[in-house]
C-alpha positions as CSV (number, residue, x, y, z in Angstrom):
1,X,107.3,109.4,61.3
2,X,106.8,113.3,61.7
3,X,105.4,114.5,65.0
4,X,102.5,115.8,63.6
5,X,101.1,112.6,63.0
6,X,101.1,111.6,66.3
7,X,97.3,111.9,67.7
8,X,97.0,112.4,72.0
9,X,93.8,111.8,73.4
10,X,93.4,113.4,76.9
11,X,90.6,112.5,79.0
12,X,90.4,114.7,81.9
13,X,87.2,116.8,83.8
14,X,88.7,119.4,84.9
15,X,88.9,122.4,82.0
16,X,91.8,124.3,82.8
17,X,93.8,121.4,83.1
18,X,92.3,120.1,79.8
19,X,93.7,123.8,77.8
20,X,96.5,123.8,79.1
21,X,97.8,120.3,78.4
22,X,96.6,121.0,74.7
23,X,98.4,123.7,73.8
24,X,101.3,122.6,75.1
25,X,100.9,119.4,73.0
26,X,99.7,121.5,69.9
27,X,102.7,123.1,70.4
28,X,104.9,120.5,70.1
29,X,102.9,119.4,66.7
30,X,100.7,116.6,68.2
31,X,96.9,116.3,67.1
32,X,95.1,116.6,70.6
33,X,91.6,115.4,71.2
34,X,89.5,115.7,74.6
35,X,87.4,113.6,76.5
36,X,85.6,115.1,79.6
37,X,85.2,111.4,81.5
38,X,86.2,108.2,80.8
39,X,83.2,107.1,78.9
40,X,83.4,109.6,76.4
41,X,87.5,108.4,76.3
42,X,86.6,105.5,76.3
43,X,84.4,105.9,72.9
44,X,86.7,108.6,71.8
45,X,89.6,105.5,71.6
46,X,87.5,103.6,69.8
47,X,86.6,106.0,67.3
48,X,90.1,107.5,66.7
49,X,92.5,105.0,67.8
50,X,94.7,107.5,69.1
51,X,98.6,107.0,69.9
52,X,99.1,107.8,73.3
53,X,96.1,108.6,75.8
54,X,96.7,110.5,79.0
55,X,94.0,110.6,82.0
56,X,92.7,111.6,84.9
57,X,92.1,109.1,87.4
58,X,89.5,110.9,89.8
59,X,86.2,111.5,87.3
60,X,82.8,111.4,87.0
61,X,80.8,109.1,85.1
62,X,83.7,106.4,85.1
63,X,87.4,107.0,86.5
64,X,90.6,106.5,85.1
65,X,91.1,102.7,86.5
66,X,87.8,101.9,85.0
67,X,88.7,103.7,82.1
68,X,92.1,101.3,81.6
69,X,90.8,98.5,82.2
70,X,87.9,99.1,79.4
71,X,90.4,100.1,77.3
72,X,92.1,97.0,77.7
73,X,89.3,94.6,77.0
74,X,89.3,95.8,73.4
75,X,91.5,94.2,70.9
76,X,91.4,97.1,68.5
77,X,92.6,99.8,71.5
78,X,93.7,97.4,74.0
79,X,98.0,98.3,72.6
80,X,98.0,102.2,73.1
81,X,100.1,102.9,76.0
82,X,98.5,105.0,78.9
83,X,99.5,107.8,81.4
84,X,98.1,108.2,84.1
85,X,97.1,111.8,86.1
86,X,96.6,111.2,89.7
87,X,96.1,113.8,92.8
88,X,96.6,110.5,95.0
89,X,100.2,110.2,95.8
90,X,100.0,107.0,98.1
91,X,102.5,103.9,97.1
92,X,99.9,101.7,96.6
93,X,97.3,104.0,94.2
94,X,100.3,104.7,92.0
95,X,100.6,100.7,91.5
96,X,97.2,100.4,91.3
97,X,97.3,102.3,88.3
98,X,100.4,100.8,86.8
99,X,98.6,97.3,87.5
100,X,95.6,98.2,86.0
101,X,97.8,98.7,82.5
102,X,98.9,102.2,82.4
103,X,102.2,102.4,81.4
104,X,103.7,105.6,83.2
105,X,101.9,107.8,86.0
106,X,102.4,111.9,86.9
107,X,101.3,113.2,90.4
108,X,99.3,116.2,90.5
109,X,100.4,119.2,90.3
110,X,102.5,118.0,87.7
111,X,105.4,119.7,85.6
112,X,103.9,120.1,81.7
113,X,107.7,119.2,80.3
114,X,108.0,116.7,82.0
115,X,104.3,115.1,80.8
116,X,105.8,116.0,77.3
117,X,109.2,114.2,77.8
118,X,107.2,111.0,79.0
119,X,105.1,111.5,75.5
120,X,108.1,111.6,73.4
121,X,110.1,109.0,75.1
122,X,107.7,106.4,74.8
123,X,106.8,107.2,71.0
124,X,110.5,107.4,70.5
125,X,111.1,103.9,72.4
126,X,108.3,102.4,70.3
127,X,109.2,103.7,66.9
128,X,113.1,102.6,67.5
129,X,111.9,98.9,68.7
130,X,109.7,98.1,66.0
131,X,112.0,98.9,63.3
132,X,114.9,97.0,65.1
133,X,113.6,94.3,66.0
134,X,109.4,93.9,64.9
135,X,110.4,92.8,60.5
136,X,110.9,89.5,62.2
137,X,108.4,89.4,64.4
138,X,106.4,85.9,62.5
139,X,109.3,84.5,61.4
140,X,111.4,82.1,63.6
141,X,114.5,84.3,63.7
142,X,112.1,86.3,66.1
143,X,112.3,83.4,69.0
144,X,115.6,82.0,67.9
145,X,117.5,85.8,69.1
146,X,115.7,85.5,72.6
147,X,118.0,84.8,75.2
148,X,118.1,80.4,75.7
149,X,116.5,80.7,79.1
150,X,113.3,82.4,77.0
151,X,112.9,81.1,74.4
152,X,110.6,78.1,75.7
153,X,108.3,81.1,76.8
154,X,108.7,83.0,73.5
155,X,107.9,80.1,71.3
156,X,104.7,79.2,72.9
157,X,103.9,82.9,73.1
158,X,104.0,83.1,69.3
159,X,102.7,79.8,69.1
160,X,99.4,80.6,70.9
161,X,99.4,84.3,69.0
162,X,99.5,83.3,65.6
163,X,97.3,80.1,66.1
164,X,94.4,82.3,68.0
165,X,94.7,85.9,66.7
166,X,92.3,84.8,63.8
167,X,89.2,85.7,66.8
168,X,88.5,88.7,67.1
169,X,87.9,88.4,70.7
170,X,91.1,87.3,71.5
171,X,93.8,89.0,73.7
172,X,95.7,89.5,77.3
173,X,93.4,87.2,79.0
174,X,92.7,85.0,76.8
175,X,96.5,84.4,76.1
176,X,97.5,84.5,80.0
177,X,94.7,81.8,80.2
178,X,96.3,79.5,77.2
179,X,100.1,80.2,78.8
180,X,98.8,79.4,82.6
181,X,100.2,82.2,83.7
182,X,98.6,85.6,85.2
183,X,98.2,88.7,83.5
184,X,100.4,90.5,85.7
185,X,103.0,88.0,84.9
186,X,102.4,88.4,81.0
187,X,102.7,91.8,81.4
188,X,105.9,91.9,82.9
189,X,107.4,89.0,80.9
190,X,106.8,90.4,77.6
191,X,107.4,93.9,78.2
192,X,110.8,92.4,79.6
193,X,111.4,90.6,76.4
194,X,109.7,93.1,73.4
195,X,109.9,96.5,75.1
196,X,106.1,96.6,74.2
197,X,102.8,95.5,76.0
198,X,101.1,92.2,75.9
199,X,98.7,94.5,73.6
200,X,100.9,95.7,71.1
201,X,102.5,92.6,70.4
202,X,99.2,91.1,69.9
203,X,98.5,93.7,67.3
204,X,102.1,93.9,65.4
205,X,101.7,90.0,64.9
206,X,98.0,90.7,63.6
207,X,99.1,93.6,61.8
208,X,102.2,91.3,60.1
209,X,99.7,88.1,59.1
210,X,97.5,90.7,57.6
211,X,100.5,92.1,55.1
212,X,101.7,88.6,54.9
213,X,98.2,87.9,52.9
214,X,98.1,90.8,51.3
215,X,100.9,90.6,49.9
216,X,100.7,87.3,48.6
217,X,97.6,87.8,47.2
218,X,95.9,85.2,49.9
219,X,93.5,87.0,50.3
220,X,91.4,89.5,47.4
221,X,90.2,92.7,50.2
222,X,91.4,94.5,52.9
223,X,87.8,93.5,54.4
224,X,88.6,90.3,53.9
225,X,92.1,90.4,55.4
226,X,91.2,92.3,58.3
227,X,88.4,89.7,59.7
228,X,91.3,87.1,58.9
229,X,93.6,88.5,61.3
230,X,90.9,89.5,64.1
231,X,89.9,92.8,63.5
232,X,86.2,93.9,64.0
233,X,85.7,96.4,62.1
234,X,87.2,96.9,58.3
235,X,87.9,100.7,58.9
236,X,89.5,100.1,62.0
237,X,91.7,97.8,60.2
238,X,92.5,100.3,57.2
239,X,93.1,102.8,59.2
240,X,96.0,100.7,61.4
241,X,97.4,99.4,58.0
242,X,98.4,102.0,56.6
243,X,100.0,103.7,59.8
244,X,102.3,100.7,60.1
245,X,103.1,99.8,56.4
246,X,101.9,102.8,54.1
């Protein structure tokens, strides 16, 4: 996939910082969009479904812990990896940010190649995993390469995924719930084994029932195929579709 079809959102107050992270991102060949607080991210994501988003933590209207854990209460956005911008440089608000399901942090003042590195790398590790090892992902060749001492945990992870994703309210604490394990425990377990969030994998496997029916003519719409696999809204749906399969 070419660069320029990668989409950024940045949600971040402060103006200057806001220009100046996107034309360095333009530059690079990345569709940027903005988002002054994390409300207006927060509906920004949902509109746009953007790759990557990268935020502030200290805003008004609603911060940038609120703002990730919104994010991740949605099924549709809940798999788009976060980074976090923080002024706070304390141990425990940097973990606070991971644990609230941000995938990588900067400090303020931070160093704008190194923002960009962290951008590519996880696009790059993302891309390179799921056409590895994600064609598989429904099938039982999928649990059946996890290491023995995982694959107990791996087949009642798909087993709960493919029986469930059918609701459209369904994801990472729904699924921690029907494992009996917590979500900070997911999180870390199937990052461990997938190289993706709890999130993502949710959504491949949706994505992959939803070509699975298509494809063998199961089903006569994308509409209809879409509400199959748990997606709210048909355009949402579309839109994620063809990204993954053309």
């Amino acid at each position: 996939m070419a660069e320029a079809e990668y989409t950024i959102l940045l949600v971040e107050d402060d103006e200057a910082v806001r220009e100046s992270v996107v034309e360095l991102i333009s530059m690079y060949g990345y569709d940027c969009l903005q988002a002054e607080n994390g409300q207006i991210g927060l509906e920004t994501a949902k509109e746009e479904t953007p790759d990557i988003i990268v935020s502030d933590v200290m805003m008004p209207v609603m911060d940038g812990f609120t703002f990730v854990k919104e994010v991740l209460k949605d099924p549709e956005i809940a798999h788009i990896p976060i980074i976090m911008l923080t002024a706070k440089v304390e141990e425990q608000d940097m973990l606070e940010g991971l644990e609230s399901g941000a995938v990588d942090y900067l400090t303020k003042p931070f160093n704008s190649k190194e923002l960009l590195f962290k951008v590519r790398n996880i696009l790059k590790s993302r891309d390179e995993f799921k056409s590895k090892n994600w064609q598989n992902l429904l099938s039982e060749s999928f649990v059946e390469d996890t290491y023995d001492e995982d694959k107990e945990f791996m087949k009642d992870l798909y087993k709960v995924v493919t029986s469930k994703m059918e609701s459209s309210n369904f994801g990472v604490t729904e699924l921690a719930a029907d494992l009996n394990v917590s979500e900070r425990n997911l999180y870390r377990k199937v990052k461990e084994l997938t190289g993706e969030p709890v999130a993502a994998f949710i959504r491949e496997a949706r994505l992959q029932r939803a070509h699975q029916l298509l494809s063998g003519n199961q089903v006569k719409t994308k509409s209809e195929a879409a509400y199959k696999v748990g997606f709210k809204s048909p355009r949402h749906f579309s839109k994620a579709y063809k990204k993954r399969f053309g």
